[in-house]
N, C-alpha and C positions, 0 to 999 in steps of 0.2 A: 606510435603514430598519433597517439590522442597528445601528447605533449607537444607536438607540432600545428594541431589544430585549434588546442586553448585556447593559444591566446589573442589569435584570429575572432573565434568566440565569443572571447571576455570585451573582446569590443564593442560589440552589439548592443542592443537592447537585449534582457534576458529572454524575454520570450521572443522574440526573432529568433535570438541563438537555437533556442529549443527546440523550435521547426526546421530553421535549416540543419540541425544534428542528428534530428531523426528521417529527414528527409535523405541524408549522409549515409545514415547505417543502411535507409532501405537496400540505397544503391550499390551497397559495397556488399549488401550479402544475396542480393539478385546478381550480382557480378560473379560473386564465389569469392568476395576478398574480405571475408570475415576473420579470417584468420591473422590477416593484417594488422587487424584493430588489437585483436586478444588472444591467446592459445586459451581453447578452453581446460578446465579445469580436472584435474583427473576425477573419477565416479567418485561418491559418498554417498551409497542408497544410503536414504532416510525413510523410515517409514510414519507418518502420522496422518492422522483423519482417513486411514484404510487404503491411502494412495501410495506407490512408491515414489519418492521423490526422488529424480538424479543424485540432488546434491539439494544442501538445505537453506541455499542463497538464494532469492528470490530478488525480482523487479518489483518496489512499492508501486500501489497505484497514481495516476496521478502526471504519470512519465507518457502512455499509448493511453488517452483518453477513449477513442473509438475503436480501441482495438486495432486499428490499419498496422501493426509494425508484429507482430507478434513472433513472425519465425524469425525476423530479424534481429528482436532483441533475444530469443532464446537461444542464437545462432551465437550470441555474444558469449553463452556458457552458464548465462541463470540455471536453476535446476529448475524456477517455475518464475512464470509473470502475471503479475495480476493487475487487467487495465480497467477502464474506467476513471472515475465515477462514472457512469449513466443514468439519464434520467430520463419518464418518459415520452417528455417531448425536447426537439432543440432549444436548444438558450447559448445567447450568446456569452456570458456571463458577466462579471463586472469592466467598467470601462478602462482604459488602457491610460498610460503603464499600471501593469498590474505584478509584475514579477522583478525582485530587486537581488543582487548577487549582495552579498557581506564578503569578498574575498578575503578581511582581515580577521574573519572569525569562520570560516571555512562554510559560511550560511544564507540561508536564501528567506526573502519572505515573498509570499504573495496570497494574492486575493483576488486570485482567478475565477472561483465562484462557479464551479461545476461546470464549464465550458465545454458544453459537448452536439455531437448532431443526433443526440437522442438514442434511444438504444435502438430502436430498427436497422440505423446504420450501426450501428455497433455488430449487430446479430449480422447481417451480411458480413463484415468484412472478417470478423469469427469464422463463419462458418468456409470461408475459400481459403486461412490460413493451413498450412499442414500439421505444424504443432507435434515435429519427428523428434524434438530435443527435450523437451519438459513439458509442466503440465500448465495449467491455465486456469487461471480466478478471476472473474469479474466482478466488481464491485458497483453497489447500485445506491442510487439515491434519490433525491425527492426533486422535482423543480421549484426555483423559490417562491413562485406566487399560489405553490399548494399551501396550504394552510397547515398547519399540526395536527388539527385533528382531523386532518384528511390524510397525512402523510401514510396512513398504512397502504392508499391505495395504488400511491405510487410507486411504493415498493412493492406490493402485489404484480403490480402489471409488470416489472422491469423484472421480477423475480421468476412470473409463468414466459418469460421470453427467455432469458439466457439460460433456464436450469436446463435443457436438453444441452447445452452446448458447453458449460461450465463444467471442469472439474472440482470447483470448491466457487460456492458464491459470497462476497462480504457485504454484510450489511454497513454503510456507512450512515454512521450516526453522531461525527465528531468533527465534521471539518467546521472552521471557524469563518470560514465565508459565504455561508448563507443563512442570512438573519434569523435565529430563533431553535437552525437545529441542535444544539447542543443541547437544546432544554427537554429531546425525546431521550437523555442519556437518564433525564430523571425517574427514584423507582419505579413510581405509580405508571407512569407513560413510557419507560423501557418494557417492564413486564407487560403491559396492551399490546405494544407494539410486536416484539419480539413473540410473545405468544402467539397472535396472531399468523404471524410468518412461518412459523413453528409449525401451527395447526397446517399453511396450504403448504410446505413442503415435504408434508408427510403423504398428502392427498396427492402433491405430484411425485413422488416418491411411484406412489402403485402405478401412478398414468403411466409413467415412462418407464416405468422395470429397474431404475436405477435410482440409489438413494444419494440423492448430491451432499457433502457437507455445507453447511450455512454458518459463517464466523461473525463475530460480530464488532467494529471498530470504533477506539473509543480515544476520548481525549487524553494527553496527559499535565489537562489544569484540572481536574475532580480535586475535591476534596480526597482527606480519609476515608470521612463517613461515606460520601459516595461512591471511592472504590470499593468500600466492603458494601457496599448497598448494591453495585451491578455485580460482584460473585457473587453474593444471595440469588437475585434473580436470575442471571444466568447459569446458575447451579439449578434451580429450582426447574428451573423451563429446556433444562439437559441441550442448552446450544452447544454445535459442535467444537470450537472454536473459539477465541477471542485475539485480536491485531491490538496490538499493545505499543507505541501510540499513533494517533496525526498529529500534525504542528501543535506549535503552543501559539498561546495572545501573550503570552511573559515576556518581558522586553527587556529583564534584568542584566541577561547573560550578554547582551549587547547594548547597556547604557552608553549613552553618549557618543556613542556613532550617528552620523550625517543622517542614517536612513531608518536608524532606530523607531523615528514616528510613525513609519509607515503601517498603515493599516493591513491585516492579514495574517497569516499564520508563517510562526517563524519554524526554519527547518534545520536539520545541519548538524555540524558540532557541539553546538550552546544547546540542543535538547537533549543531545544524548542520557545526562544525569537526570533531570527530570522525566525523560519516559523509562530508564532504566529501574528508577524508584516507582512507578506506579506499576508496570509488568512485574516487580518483585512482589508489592503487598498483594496486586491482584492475584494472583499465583497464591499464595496464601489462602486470599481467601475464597477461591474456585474449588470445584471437586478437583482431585489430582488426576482424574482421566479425561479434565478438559483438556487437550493441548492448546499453547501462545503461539503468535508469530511476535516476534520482538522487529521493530522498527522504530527508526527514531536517532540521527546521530550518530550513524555508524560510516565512517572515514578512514577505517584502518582495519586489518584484521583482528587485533586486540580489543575492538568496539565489539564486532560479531561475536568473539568468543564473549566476553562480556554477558550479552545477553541471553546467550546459553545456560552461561553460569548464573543468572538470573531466574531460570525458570523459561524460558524460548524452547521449543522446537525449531525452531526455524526465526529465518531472521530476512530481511528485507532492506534495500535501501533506494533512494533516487539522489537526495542531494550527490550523495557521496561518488555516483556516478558521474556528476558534473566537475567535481572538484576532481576527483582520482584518476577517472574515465574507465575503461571497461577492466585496466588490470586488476580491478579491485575485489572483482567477481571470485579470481582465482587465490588471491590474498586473503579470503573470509573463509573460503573453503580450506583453504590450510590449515586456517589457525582454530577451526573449529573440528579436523580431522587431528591436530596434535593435540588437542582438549581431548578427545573421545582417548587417546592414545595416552592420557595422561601424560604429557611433555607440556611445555612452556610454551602460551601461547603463542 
């Protein structure tokens, strides 16, 4: 059914398309014709971060900014989706067009810039989802006129509102659309940071009786030295998690295309290699009881197992939803259940 809607889609603006396609799934899985879009995927418990997970395909964030779609996309057959960013006031984010398709390299860039209605609205519309299919991550972030050294308290606030309601929450600290955060991925101000968060999730930890996971996401332009410089510190400061990667600023893998200049982070096919190579050193250099989500370029089943075979738990995608549509969901779970099964991806 999604290969009859593409290309209706591909006509749009990209972010038009975005809204009327989620505005699409709500309807069809308040109808009960979810089933139309996808067969879901047969079970693959996964166990990591102490949750059982369906199956170990997840929605990236990025796709249900405020959270409004959640049983809809879970209805798709995710085993988990994690929405956001939030921050915690609204912002509109940056000015439009802001979201660009590559159809000739299976890739998208934009420079959305955390467009959201704040997480208040996020936490309602969370909290009226049922969330009977999988499990649920929110990811949080800063607004841009916080300053850096104030950035902990935005995540503090956005952190004591969703942890009652998260089953795993991500720290994002890697998108390339809001001027300056990339530079809290550095040691001295990841370990502030993260520490920090550390110290109040253990505090809301006893408030609430339940101990949330807290992950943490990170770019895939670091250096070496700074991917071995965030497994130091995220080793040292025992986060539970880490999301391996957001977009890149690399424009290499798409020279000389029309739209190549655009500002914003690139998604899709072309990052696949480069987030696959930094989830691999980081994995390295992490303790081996951190578990990875691998995201980043996964368009096939053969991508998903990939990242497995990388060092992943778990794997994630959104471009690949746009390009593939929802069959893709049951495509990664295959190829990642004849991995566990030892067969050919």
């Amino acid at each position: 059914m999604y290969g009859l809607a593409r290309p209706f889609l591909f006509h749009m603006d990209a972010e038009r398309a975005h809204d009327l396609g989620l505005r699409g799934l709500e309807t069809a899985w308040r109808l009960g014709l979810n089933p139309l879009l996808s067969g879901r995927p047969k079970p693959l418990p996964t166990r990591v971060l102490g949750l059982e997970f369906p199956n170990p395909v997840g929605c990236a964030a990025g796709l249900d900014k405020d959270g409004a779609h959640v049983d809809a996309l879970l209805g798709l057959g995710f085993g988990f989706v994690e929405v956001g960013t939030t921050t915690p006031r609204p912002q509109a984010g940056n000015p439009r067009p802001r979201m660009f398709r590559l159809p000739e390299h299976q890739a998208v860039i934009n420079r959305l810039g955390f467009n959201n209605r704040g997480v208040d609205t996020l936490v309602r519309n969370v909290e009226r989802a049922r969330r009977r299919h999988g499990l649920l991550g929110i990811n949080i972030g800063k607004n841009r006129d916080t300053p850096n050294e104030r950035a902990h308290e935005d995540y503090l606030f956005c952190l004591e509102r969703v942890y009652p309601l998260a089953d795993y929450v991500t720290v994002n600290i890697s998108s390339p659309n809001t001027a300056g955060l990339r530079e809290l991925q550095e040691e001295n101000a990841l370990r502030r940071l993260v520490g920090t968060l550390r110290e109040a999730q253990e505090t809301l930890a006893g408030k609430h009786g339940k101990r949330v996971p807290m992950l943490v996401k990170i770019a895939p332009d670091l250096s070496d030295e700074d991917v071995d410089a965030c497994g130091r510190v995220l080793t040292d400061l025992q986060v539970d998690g880490v999301i391996a990667t957001n977009t890149t600023t690399d424009r290499l893998p798409v020279e000389g295309h029309p739209l190549a200049g655009e500002a914003g982070g690139l998604s899709g096919a072309p990052l696949y290699g480069k987030s696959t190579a930094v989830l691999r050193r980081l994995r390295s250099r992490l303790d081996p009881a951190v578990p990875m989500i691998g995201v980043g370029g996964i368009l096939r089943g053969a991508d998903a197992a990939g990242k497995i075979t990388a060092g992943a738990r778990l794997v994630q995608f959104y471009t690949g939803l746009v390009y593939r549509g929802p069959d893709l969901i049951g495509e990664c779970v295959d190829a990642i259940r004849r991995l566990r099964e030892g067969a050919p991806a």
